[in-house]
C-alpha distance (Angstrom), angle and dihedral (degrees) to the residues before:
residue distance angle dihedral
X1 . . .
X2 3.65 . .
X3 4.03 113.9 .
X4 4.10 118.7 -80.4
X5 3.44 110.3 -95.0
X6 3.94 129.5 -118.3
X7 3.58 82.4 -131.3
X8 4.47 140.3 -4.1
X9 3.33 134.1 -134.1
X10 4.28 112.7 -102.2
X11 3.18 148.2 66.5
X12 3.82 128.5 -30.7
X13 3.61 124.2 -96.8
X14 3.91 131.0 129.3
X15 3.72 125.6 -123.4
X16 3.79 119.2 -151.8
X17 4.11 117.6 -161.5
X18 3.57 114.1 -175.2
X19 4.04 104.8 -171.1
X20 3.64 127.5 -172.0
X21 3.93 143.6 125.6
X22 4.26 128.0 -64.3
X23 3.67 104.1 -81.5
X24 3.88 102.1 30.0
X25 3.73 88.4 99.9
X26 3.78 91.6 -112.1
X27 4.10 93.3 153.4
X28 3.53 90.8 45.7
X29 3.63 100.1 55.5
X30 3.68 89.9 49.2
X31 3.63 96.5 46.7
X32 4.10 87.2 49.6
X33 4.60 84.7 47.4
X34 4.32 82.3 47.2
X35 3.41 102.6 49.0
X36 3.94 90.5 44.4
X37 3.54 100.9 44.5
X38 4.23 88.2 47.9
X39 3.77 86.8 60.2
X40 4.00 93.0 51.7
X41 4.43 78.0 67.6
X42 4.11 86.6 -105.6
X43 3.55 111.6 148.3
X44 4.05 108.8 -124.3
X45 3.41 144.4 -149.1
X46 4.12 118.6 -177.7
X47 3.84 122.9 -173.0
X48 4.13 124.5 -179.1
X49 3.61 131.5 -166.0
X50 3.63 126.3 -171.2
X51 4.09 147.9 161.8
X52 3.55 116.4 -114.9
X53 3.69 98.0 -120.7
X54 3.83 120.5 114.7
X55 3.44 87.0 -118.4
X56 4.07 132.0 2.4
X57 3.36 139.3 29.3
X58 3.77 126.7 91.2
X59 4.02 124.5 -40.2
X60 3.44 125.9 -174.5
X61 4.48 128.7 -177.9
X62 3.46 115.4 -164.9
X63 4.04 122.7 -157.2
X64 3.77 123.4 -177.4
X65 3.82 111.2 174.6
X66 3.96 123.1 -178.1
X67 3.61 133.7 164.7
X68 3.67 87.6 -118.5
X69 3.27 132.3 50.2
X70 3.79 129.5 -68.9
X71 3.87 133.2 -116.4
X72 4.11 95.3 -179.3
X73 3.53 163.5 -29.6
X74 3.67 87.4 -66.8
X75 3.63 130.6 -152.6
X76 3.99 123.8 -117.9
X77 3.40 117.2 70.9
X78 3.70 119.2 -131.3
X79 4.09 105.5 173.7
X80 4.07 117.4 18.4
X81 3.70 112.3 178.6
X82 4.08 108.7 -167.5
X83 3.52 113.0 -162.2
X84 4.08 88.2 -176.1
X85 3.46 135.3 34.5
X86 3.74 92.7 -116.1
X87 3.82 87.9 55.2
X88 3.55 91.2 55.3
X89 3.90 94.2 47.3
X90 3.83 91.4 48.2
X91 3.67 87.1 60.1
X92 3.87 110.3 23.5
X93 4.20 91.6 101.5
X94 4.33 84.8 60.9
X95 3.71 90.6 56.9
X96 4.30 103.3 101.1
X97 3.63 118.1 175.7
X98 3.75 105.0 -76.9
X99 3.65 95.0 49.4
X100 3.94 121.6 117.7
X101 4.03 119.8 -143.4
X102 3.73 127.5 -161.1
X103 3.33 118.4 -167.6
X104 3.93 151.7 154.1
X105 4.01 104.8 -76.3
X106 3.72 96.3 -133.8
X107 4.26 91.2 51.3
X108 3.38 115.0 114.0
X109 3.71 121.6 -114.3
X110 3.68 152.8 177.7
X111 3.92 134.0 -132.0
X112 3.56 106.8 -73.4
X113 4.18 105.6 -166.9
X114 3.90 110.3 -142.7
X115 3.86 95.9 -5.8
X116 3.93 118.7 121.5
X117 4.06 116.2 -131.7
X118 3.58 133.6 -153.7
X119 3.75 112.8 -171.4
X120 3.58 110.2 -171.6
X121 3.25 135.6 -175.6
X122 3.93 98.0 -117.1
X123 3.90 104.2 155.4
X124 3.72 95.6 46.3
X125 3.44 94.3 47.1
X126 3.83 100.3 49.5
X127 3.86 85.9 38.3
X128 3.98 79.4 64.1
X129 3.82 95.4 42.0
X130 4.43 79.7 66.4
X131 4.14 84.9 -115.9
X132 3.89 107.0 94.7
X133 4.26 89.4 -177.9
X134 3.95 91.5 55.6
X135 3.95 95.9 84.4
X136 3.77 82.0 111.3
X137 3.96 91.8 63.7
X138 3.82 88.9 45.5
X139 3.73 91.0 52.6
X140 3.88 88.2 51.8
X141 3.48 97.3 47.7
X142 3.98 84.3 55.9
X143 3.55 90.3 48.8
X144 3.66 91.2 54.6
X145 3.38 98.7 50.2
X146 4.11 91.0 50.6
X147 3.91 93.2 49.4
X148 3.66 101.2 40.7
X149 3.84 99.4 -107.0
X150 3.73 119.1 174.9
X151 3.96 102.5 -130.5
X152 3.70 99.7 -150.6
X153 3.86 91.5 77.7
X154 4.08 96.3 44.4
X155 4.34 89.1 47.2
X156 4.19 84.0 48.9
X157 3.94 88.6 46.8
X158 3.56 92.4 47.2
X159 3.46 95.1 48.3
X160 3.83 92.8 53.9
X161 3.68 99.4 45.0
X162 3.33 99.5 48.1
X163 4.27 95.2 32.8
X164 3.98 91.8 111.5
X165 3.46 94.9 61.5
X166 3.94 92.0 65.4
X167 3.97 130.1 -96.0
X168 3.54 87.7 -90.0
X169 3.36 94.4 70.0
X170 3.68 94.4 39.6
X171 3.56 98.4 52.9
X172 4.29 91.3 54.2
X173 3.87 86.0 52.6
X174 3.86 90.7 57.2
X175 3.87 92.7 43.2
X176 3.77 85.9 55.8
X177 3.53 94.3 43.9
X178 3.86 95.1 52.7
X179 3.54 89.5 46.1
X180 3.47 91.4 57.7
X181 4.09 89.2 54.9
X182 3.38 82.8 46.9
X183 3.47 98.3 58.7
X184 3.73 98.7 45.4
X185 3.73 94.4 46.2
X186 3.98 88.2 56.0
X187 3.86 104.5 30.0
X188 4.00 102.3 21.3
X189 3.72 129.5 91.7
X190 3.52 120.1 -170.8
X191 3.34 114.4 -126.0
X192 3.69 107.8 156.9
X193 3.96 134.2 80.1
X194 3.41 103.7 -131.4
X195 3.74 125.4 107.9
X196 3.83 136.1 146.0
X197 3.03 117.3 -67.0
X198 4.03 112.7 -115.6
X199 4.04 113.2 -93.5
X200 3.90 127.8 -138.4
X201 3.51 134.5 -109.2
X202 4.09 91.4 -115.3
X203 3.32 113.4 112.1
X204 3.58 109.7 169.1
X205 3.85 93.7 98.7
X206 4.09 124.4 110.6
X207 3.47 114.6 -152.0
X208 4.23 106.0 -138.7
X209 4.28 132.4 160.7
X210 3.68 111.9 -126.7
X211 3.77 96.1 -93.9
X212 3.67 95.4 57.1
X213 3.82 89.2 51.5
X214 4.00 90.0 57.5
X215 3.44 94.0 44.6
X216 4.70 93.6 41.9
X217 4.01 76.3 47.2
X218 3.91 97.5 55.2
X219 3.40 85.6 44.4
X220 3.55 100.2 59.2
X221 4.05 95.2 34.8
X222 3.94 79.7 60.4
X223 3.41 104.4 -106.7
X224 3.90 108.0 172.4
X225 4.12 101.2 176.2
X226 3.12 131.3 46.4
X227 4.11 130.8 168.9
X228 3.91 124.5 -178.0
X229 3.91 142.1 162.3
X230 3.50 110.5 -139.2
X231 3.62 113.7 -106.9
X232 3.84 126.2 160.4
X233 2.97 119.5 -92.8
X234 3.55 102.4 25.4
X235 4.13 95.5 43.1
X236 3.65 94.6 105.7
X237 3.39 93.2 57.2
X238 4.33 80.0 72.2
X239 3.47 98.1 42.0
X240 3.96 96.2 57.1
X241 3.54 93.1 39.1
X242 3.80 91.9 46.8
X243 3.65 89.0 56.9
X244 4.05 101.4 46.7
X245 4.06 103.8 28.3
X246 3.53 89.5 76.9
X247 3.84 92.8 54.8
X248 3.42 89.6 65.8
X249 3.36 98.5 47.1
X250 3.78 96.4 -95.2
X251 3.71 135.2 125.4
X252 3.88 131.4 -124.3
X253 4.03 122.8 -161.1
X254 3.75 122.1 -167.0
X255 4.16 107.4 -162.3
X256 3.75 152.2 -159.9
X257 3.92 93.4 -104.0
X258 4.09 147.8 -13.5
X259 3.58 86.4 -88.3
X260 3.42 103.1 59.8
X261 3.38 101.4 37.1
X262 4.08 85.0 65.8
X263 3.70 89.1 49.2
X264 3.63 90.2 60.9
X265 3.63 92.7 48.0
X266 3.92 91.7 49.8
X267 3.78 82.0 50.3
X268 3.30 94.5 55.3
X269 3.61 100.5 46.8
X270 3.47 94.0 47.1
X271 4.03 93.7 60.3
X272 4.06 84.3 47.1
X273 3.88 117.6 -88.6
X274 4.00 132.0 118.1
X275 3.63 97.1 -96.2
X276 3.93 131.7 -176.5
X277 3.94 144.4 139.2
X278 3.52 136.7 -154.7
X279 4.27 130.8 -144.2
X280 3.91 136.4 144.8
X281 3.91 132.7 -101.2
X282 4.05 97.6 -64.3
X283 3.89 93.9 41.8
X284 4.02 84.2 54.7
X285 3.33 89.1 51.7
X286 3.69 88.3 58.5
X287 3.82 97.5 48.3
X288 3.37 97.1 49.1
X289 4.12 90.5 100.9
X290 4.07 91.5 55.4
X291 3.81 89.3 44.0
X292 3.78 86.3 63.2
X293 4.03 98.4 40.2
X294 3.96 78.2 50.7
X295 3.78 88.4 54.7
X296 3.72 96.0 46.3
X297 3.78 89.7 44.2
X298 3.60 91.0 51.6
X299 4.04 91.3 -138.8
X300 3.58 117.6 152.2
X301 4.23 110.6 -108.6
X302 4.20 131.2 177.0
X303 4.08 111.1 -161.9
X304 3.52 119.1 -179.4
X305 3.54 120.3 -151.1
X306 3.92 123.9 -163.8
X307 3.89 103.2 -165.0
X308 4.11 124.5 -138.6
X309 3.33 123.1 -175.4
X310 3.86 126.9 -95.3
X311 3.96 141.6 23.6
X312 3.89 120.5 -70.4
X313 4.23 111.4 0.4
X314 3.43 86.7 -19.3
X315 4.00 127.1 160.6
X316 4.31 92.0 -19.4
X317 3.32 97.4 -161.6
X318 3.56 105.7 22.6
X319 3.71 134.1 100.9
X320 3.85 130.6 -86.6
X321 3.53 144.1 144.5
X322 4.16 95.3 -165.0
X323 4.21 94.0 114.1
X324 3.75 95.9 88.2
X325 4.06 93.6 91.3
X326 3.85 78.4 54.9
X327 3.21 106.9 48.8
X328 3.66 103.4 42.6
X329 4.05 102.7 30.0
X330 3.87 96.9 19.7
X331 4.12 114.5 123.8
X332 3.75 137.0 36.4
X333 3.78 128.5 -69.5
X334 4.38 124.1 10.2
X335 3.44 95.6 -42.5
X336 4.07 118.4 178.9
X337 3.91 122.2 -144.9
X338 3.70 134.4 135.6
X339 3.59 119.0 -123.2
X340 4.08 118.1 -155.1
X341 3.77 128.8 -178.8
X342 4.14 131.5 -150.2
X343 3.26 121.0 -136.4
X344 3.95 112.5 -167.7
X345 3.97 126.7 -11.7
X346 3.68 96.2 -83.8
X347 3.58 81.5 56.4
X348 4.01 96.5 58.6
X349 4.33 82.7 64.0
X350 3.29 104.0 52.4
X351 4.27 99.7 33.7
X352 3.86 86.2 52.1
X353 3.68 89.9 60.2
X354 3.93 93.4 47.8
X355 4.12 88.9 46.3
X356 3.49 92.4 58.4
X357 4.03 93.7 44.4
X358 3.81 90.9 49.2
X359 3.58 101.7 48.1
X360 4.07 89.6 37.5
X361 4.00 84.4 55.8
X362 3.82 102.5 35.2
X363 3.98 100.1 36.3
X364 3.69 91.1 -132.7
X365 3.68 136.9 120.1
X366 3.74 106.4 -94.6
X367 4.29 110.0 -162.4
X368 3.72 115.1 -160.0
X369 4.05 111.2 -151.6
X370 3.49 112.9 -147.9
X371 4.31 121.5 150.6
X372 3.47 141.7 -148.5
X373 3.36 102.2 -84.7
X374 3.81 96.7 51.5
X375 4.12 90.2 47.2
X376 4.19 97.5 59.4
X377 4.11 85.6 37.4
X378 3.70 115.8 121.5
X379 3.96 114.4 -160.4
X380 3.43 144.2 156.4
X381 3.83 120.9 -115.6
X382 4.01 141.5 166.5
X383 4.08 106.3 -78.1
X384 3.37 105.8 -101.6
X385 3.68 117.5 -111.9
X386 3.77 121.9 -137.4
X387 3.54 99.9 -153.4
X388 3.66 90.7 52.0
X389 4.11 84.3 68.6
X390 3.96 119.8 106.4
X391 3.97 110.3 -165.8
X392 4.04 115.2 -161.7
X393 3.04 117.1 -149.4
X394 4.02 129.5 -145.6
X395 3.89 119.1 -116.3
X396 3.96 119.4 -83.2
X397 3.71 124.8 -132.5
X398 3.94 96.0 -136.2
X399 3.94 102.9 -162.4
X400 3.83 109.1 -118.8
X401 3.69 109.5 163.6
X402 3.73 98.5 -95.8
X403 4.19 125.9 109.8
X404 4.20 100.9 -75.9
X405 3.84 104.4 -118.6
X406 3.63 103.1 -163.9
X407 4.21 92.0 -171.0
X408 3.68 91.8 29.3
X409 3.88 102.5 163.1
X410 3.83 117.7 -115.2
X411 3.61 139.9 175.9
X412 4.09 92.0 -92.6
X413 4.09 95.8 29.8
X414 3.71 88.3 -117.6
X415 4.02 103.5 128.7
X416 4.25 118.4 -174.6
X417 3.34 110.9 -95.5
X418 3.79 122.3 -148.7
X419 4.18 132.4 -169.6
X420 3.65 140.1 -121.3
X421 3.99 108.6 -69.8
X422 3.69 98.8 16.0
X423 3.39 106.8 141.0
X424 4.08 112.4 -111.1
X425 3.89 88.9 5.5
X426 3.89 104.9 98.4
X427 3.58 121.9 130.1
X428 3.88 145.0 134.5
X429 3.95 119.5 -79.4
X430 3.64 97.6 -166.5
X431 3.83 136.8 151.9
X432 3.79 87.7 -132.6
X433 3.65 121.1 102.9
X434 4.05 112.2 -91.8
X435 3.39 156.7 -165.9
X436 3.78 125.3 -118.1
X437 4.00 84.6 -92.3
X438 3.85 96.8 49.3
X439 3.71 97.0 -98.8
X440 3.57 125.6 143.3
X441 4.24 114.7 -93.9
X442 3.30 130.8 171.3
X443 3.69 95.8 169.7
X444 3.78 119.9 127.8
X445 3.40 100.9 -117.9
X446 3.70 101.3 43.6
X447 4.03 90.5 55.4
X448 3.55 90.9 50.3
X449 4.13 94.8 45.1
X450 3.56 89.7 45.6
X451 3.92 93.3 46.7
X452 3.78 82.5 52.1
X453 3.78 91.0 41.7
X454 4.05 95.0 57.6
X455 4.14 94.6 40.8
X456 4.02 94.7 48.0
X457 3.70 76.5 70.2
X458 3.30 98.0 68.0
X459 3.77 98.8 58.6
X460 3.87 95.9 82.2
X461 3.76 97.7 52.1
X462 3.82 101.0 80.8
X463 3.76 89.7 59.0
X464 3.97 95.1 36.2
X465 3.95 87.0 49.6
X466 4.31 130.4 81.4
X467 3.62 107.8 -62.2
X468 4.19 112.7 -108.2
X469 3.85 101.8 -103.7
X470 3.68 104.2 -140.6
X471 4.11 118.9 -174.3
X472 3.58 133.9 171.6
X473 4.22 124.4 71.0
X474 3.53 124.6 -43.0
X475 3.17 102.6 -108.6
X476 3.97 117.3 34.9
X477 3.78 146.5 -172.0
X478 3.28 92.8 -141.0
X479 4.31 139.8 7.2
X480 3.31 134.0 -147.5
X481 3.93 132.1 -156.1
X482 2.98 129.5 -174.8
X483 4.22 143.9 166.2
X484 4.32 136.8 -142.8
X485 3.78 113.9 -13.0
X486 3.53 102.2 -14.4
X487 3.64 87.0 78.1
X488 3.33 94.2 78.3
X489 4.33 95.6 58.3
X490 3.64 85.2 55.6
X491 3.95 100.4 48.8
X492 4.07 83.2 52.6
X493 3.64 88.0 50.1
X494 3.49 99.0 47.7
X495 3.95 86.4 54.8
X496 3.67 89.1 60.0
X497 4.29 83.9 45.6
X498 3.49 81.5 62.0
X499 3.93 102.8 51.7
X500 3.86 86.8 53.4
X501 3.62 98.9 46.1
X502 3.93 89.3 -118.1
X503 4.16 103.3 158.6
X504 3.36 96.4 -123.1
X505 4.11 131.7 163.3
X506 4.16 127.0 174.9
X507 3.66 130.9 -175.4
X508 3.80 132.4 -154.3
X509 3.57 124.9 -157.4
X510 3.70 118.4 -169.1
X511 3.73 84.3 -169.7
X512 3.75 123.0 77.5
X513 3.38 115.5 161.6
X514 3.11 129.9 55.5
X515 3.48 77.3 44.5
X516 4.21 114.9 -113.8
X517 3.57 89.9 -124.6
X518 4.02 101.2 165.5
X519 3.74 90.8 55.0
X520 3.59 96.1 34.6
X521 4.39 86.3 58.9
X522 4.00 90.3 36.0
X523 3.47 86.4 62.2
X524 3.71 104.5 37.9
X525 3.94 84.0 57.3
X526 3.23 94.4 61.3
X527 4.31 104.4 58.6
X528 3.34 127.5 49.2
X529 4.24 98.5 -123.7
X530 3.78 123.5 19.9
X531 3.98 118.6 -143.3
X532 3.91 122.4 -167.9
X533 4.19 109.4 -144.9
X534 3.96 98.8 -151.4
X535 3.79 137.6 156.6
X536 3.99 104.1 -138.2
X537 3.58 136.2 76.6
X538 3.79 94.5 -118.4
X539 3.67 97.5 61.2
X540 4.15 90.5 -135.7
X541 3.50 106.4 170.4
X542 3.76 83.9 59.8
X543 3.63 99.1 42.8
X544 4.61 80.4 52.8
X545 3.34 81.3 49.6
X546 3.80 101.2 46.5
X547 4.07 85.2 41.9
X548 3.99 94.4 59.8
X549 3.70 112.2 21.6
X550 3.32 139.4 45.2
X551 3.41 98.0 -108.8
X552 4.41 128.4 113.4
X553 3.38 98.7 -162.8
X554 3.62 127.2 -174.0
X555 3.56 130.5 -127.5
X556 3.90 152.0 -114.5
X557 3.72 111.4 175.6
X558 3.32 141.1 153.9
X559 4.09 135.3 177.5
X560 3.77 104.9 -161.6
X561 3.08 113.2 130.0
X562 3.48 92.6 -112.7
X563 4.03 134.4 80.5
X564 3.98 117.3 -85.1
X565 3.84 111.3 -97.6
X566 3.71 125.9 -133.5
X567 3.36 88.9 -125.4
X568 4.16 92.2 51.7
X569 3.91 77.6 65.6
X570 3.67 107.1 34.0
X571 3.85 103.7 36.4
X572 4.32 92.8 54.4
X573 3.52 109.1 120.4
X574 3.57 87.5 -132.0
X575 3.85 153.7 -19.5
């Protein structure tokens, strides 16, 4: 890796961390500087990092604001307020010359060449404010004061993030807030560069985290049941859901475990309605049974899974993309699904939509990959527009007169399915190897026609599914692919390809498995050396890849915890 720059090639923004300990209110004050800033008409893109401890351990939110929009979490820091020493440590090596640091006056601190520090006296001045555990609002109110912030829209964002905990409490977060404006207006010189950049006029933009987008865009692919077990990170997924299914007449079920919050879901999809559920890596784990009885069944099934990092409990509520074995190979026996991944928020929407139309269409269990980092991310996108939506519907048993065959074979392998009470529709949903009516078999042949049945399926879906962007010149010295929300780091760092005439090219399926092998080989024959972008230690998009192409990719990956940089792409010496 090449040494971090003082400053990258690209397009001007300003990223903000605030870094501090669990319990210092560092995700709050960065939600109440997000929502803000998004109604200035900045675009936005949020990123949060925390231990898993109730309380403790290092916290970090992450704010990059442009007047265009974003590609990702970015890399060089350009503001980093530390509102504990171990906040500052975590972060001192990102601070280049050019950087500005607020921090608490009495924190110790080493020589920082060409970077501009505040020291203010947080502690004592929220101590005065009669809330010692508002330092956090102080710091903001200095960091308004520095960038140019109008206050009225932080004071209204504090007072509607933090209205459930009484007006007692919101009125002592203001009073430390103003007295941090206060402060820098009468002891605080600016002596820095940076400001925010100036917003549009555009308005129609929503600002939403990751989980809200999967949950607006179940919604609006007409999802009407939805079970879950809470499990970080995906739990928010439940509690947005929980609050608008019912609205629409729909019904939300939180359970005892993974498992049987995917039984419900089957359930439910088998008597008719747009079903799905959402977990992490160890509740997948636990599905993985039901995701093959919904295979064998052939009953249409949407799981959403928010990826952490590491095996077992591992890193809760850090970032990973290591689920991909699991989603796409996990269980016993030839088991068909469709796996999908999200890139960015926006992303969330519109993939919803297309998981629900694919496993409506295909009867299969369609898993949606998002991560950690994607679910607690706040950005701004284009409000989504009902009448845009296209909802697929699965095929009908239409009673006739003739026997019902539930898994009758057909040229495709899709077979009309009908529901509970439907007159001349009965027939046996069973995990049990069947006939074309349901029935029992354990014949040879039938098992192997069936088999054959349920994976001819499958061959439509990589033309029925998003198209694979590609970008970059025709014909390339080198091609990147890459998967979820590392995407993003490598369409920055292609931009910065570009300004130094690197001949550079990327693709990025949304599709995973089955694997989009004709524009997966299209691509590979058109640059010289393929690299997979991936964050897990196994590299397994490129061992997929490797598996059911012809292509011997190389490979960028890291397993941090954390997402990949641009610069972890751009600044390698070489490929």
């Amino acid at each position: 890796m090449l040494p971090f720059p003082q400053a990258v090639p690209g397009r001007a923004d300003l990223l903000i961390s605030i870094a501090g300990e669990g319990g210092q209110g560092i995700l709050t004050a960065g939600e109440i500087l997000s929502r803000a800033v998004a109604r200035s008409g900045l675009h936005i893109l949020s990123d949060a990092a925390f231990a898993s401890d109730i309380k403790g351990g290092d916290a970090l939110y992450q704010l990059r604001v442009s007047a265009t929009p974003i590609l990702s979490q970015g890399d060089r820091v350009d503001i980093l307020v530390a509102l504990s020493e171990s906040g500052y440590r975590s972060h001192e090596a990102r601070l280049a010359p050019g950087c500005m640091l607020i921090c608490d006056d009495d924190m110790a601190r080493g020589e920082l060449d060409g970077v501009t520090v505040y020291p203010v006296p947080m502690t004592r001045i929220s101590d005065a404010a009669g809330n010692s555990v508002s330092k956090n609002m102080v710091a903001l109110g200095v960091l308004a004061r520095l960038l140019s912030i109008p206050a009225e829209p932080l004071r209204e964002a504090i007072g509607q993030l933090l209205a459930a905990k009484g007006a007692e409490v919101v009125q002592s977060n203001v009073k430390a807030f103003d007295e941090g404006i206060a402060y820098g207006k009468e002891h605080v010189i600016k002596q820095d560069p940076h400001l925010l950049p100036v917003g549009s006029a555009e308005r129609n933009r929503v600002l939403l985290s990751g989980n809200e987008a999967i949950g607006l865009g179940a919604l609006m692919a007409g999802c009407r049941f939805y079970a879950y077990c809470p499990i970080t990170p995906a739990t928010t997924i439940g509690d947005w859901l929980s609050r608008h299914l019912p609205g629409v007449g729909g019904t939300a079920i939180m359970t005892e475990d993974a498992a049987e919050s995917a039984s419900l879901a089957i359930g439910a999809s088998y008597a008719g309605a747009r079903a799905m559920t959402s977990t992490s890596g160890p509740g997948l784990d636990a599905m993985q049974e039901l995701i093959g009885f919904a295979g064998m069944a052939e009953l249409p099934l949407v799981i959403v899974d928010v990826q952490r990092a590491g095996p077992s409990q591992g890193l809760a509520t850090k970032h990973g993309q290591s689920d991909l074995f699991s989603a796409a190979l996990g269980g016993h026996g030839d088991s068909p699904r469709i796996v999908l991944a999200a890139a960015d928020v926006n992303d969330c929407v519109g993939l919803m939509i297309d998981a629900f139309n694919l496993a409506e269409r295909y009867q299969v269990p369609v898993i949606v990959l998002s991560d950690a980092s994607l679910s607690r991310r706040c950005q701004t996108v284009p409000r989504p527009d009902l009448a845009c939506v296209r909802r697929v519907g699965r095929a009908r048993h239409e009673a006739s007169g003739a026997r019902y065959l539930r898994y009758r074979h057909t040229s495709d392998g899709i077979s009309p399915m009908s529901v509970p009470g439907q007159p001349g529709g009965a027939y046996t949903a069973t995990g049990v190897e069947h006939t074309e009516s349901g029935s029992p078999t354990e014949l040879p042949r039938d098992h192997e026609s069936m088999t054959d049945k349920r994976f001819r399926k499958l061959s439509g879906v990589e033309q029925d599914c998003p198209p694979v962007e590609r970008e970059g010149v025709a014909r390339a010295e080198v091609g990147f692919i890459s998967w979820g929300t590392t995407q993003g780091a490598v369409r920055e760092a292609m931009e910065r390809f570009r300004q130094i005439g690197l001949q550079a090219a990327a693709l990025y399926p949304k599709l995973l498995w089955p694997l989009p092998v004709k524009a997966l080989e299209a691509f590979a024959a058109s640059v010289s050396k393929v690299i997979v972008v991936e964050a897990n230690q196994q590299g397994q998009l490129a061992a997929l890849i490797r598996a059911q192409t012809k292509i011997q990719p190389g490979l960028i990956h890291l397993c941090t915890g954390m997402p990949i940089s641009p610069w972890e792409i751009f600044g390698r010496e070489s490929f």
